[in-house]
Z-matrix of the N, CA and C atoms (Angstrom, degrees):
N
C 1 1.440
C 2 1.532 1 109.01
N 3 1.528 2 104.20 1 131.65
C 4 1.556 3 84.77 2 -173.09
C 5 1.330 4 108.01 3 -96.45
N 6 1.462 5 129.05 4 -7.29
C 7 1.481 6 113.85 5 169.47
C 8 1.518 7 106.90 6 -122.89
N 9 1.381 8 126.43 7 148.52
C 10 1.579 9 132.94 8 -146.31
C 11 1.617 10 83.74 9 -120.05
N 12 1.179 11 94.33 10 141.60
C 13 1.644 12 95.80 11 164.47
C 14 1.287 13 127.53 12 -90.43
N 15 1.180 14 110.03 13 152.56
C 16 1.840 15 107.07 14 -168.05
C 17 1.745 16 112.64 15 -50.04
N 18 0.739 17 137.86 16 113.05
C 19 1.603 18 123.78 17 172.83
C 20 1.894 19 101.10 18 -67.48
N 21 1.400 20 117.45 19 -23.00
C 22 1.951 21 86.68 20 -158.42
C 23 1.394 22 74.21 21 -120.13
N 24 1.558 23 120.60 22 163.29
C 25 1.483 24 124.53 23 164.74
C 26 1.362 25 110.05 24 -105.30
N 27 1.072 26 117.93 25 163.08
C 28 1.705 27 98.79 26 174.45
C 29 1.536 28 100.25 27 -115.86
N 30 1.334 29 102.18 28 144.21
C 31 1.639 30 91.81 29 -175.63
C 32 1.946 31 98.38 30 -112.15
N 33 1.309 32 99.90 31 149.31
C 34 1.356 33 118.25 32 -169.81
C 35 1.807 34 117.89 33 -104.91
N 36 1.325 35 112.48 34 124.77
C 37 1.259 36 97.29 35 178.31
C 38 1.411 37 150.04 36 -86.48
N 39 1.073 38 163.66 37 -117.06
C 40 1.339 39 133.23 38 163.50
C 41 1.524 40 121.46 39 -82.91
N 42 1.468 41 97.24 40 -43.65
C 43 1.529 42 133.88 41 173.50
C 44 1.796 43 95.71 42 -60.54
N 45 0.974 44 125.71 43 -61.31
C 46 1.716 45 128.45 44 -168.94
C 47 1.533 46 103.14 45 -51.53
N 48 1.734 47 108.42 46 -49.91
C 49 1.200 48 107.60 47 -170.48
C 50 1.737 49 119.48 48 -76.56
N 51 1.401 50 121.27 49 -31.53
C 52 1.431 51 131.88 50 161.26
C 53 1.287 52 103.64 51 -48.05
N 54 1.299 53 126.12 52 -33.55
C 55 2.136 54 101.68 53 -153.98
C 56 2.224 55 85.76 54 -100.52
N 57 1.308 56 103.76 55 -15.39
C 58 1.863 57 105.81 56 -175.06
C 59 1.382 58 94.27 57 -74.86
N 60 1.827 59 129.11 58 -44.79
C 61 1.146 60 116.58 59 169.58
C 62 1.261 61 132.06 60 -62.14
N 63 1.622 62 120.86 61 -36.26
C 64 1.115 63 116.85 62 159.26
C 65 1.531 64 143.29 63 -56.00
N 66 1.433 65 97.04 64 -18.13
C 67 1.468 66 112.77 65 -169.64
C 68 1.932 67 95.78 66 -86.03
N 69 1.524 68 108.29 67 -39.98
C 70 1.117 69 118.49 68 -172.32
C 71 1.503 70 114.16 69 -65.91
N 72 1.583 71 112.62 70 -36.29
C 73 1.548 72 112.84 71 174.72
C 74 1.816 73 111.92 72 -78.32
N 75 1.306 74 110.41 73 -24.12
C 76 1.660 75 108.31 74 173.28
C 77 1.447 76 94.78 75 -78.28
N 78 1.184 77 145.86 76 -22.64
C 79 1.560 78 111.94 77 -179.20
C 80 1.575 79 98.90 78 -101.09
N 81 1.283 80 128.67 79 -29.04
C 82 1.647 81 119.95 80 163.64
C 83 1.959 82 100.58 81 -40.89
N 84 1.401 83 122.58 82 -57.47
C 85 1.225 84 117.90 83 -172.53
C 86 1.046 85 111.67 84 -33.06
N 87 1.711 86 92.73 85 -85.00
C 88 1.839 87 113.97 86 -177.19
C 89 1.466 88 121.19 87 -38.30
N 90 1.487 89 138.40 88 -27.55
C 91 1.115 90 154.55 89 137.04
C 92 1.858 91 120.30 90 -24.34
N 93 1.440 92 89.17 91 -70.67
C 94 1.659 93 95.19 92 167.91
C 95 1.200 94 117.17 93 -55.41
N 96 1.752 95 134.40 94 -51.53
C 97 1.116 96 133.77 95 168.07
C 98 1.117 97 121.40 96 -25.36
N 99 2.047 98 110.57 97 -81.82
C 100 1.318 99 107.19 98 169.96
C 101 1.277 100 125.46 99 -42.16
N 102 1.200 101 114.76 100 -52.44
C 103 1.420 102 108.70 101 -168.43
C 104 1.698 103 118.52 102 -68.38
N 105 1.251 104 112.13 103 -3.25
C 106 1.875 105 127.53 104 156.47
C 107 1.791 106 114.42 105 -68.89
N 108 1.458 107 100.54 106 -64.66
C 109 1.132 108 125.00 107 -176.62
C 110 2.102 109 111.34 108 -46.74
N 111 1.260 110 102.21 109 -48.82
C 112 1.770 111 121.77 110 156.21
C 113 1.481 112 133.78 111 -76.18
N 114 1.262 113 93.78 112 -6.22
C 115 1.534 114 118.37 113 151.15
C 116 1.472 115 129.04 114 -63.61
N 117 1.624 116 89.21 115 -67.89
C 118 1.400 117 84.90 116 176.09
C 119 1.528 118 119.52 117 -84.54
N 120 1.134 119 103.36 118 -29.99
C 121 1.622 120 101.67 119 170.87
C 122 1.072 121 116.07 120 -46.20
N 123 1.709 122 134.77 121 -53.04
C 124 1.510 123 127.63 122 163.27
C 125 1.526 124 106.43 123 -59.84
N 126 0.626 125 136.04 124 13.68
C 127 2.077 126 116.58 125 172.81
C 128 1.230 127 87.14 126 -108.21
N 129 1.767 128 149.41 127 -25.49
C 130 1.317 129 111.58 128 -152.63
C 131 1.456 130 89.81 129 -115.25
N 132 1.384 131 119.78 130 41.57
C 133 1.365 132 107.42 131 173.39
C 134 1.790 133 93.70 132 -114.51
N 135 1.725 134 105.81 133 164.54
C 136 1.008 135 104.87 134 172.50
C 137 1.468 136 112.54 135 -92.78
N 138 1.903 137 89.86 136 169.16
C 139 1.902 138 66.50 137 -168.18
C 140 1.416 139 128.23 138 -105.22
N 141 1.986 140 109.91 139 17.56
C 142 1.663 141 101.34 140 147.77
C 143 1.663 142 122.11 141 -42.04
N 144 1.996 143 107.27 142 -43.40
C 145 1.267 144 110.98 143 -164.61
C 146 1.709 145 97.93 144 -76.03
N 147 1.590 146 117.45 145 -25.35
C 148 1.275 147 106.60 146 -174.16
C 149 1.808 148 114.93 147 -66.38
N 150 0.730 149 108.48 148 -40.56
C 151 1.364 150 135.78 149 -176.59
C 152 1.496 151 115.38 150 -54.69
N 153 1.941 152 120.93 151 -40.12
C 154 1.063 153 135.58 152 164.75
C 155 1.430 154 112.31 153 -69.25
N 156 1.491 155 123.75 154 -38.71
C 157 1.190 156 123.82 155 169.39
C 158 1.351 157 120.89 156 -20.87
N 159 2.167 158 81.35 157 -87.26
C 160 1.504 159 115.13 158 157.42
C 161 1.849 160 120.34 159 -0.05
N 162 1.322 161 78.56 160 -78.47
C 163 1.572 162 84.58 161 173.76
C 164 1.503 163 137.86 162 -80.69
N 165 1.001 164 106.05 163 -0.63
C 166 1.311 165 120.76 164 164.56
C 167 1.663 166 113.69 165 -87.97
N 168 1.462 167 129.64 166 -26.23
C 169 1.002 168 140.50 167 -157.97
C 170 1.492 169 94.00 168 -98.80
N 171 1.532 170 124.07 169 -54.30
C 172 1.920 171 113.31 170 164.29
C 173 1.316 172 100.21 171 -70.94
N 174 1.188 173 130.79 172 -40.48
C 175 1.750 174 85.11 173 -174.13
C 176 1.771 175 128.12 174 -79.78
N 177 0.930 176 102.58 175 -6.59
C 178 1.403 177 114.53 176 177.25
C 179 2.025 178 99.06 177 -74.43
N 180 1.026 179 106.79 178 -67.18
C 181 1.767 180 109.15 179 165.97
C 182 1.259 181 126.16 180 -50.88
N 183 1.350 182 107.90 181 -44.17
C 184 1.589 183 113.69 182 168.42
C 185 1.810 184 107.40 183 -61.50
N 186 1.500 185 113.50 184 -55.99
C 187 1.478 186 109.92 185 170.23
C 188 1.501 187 131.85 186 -26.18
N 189 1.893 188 92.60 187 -43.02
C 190 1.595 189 117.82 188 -156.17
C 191 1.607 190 85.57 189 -77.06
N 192 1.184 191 134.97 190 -67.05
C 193 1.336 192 148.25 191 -160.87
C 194 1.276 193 107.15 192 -36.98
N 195 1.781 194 109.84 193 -72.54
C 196 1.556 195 131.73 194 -177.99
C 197 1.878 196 91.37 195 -40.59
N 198 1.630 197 116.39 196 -74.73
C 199 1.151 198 107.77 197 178.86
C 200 1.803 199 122.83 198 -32.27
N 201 0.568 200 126.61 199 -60.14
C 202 1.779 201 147.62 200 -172.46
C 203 1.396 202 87.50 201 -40.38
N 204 1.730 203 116.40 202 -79.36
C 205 1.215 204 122.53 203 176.35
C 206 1.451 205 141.78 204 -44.32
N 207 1.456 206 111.07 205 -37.09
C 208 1.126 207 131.37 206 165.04
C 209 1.880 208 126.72 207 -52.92
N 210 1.411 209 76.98 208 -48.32
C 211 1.809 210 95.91 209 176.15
C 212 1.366 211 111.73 210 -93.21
N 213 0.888 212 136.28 211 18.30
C 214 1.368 213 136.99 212 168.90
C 215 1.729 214 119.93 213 -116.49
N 216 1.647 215 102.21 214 -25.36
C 217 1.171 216 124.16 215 -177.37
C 218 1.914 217 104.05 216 -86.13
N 219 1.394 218 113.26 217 -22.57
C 220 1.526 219 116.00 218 -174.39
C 221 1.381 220 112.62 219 -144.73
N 222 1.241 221 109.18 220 13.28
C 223 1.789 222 99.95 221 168.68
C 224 1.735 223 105.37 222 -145.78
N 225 1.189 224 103.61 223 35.41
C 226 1.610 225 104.95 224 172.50
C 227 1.664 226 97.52 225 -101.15
């Protein structure tokens, strides 16, 4: 099995569980923000420039990957 299940749970107390929710709704926020804020920033581009992005954004990841693979496959 490749993942084991927890044997102990940890139990949380009232106080533990209020500040995990709180912490959990400020990064749900901050999340929505950005992800508004990159919203509109992609709609008001045109989309030659969208398109260059685009491609700048796989090949830079696609680059990263091949690299990753490459070096792991011949320099480990």
């Amino acid at each position: 099995m490749i993942f084991r299940s927890m044997k102990t749970s940890v139990k949380l107390t009232s106080g533990q569980e209020k500040l995990a929710m709180r912490i959990s709704y400020s990064l749900v926020h901050w999340q929505r923000r950005l992800a508004m804020k990159m919203n509109t920033t992609i709609n008001s581009l045109p989309a030659q420039q969208l398109k260059f992005w685009l491609f700048l954004v796989c090949l830079l990841g696609g680059g990263t990957c091949i690299y990753l693979i490459v070096t792991s496959l011949f320099f480990t």
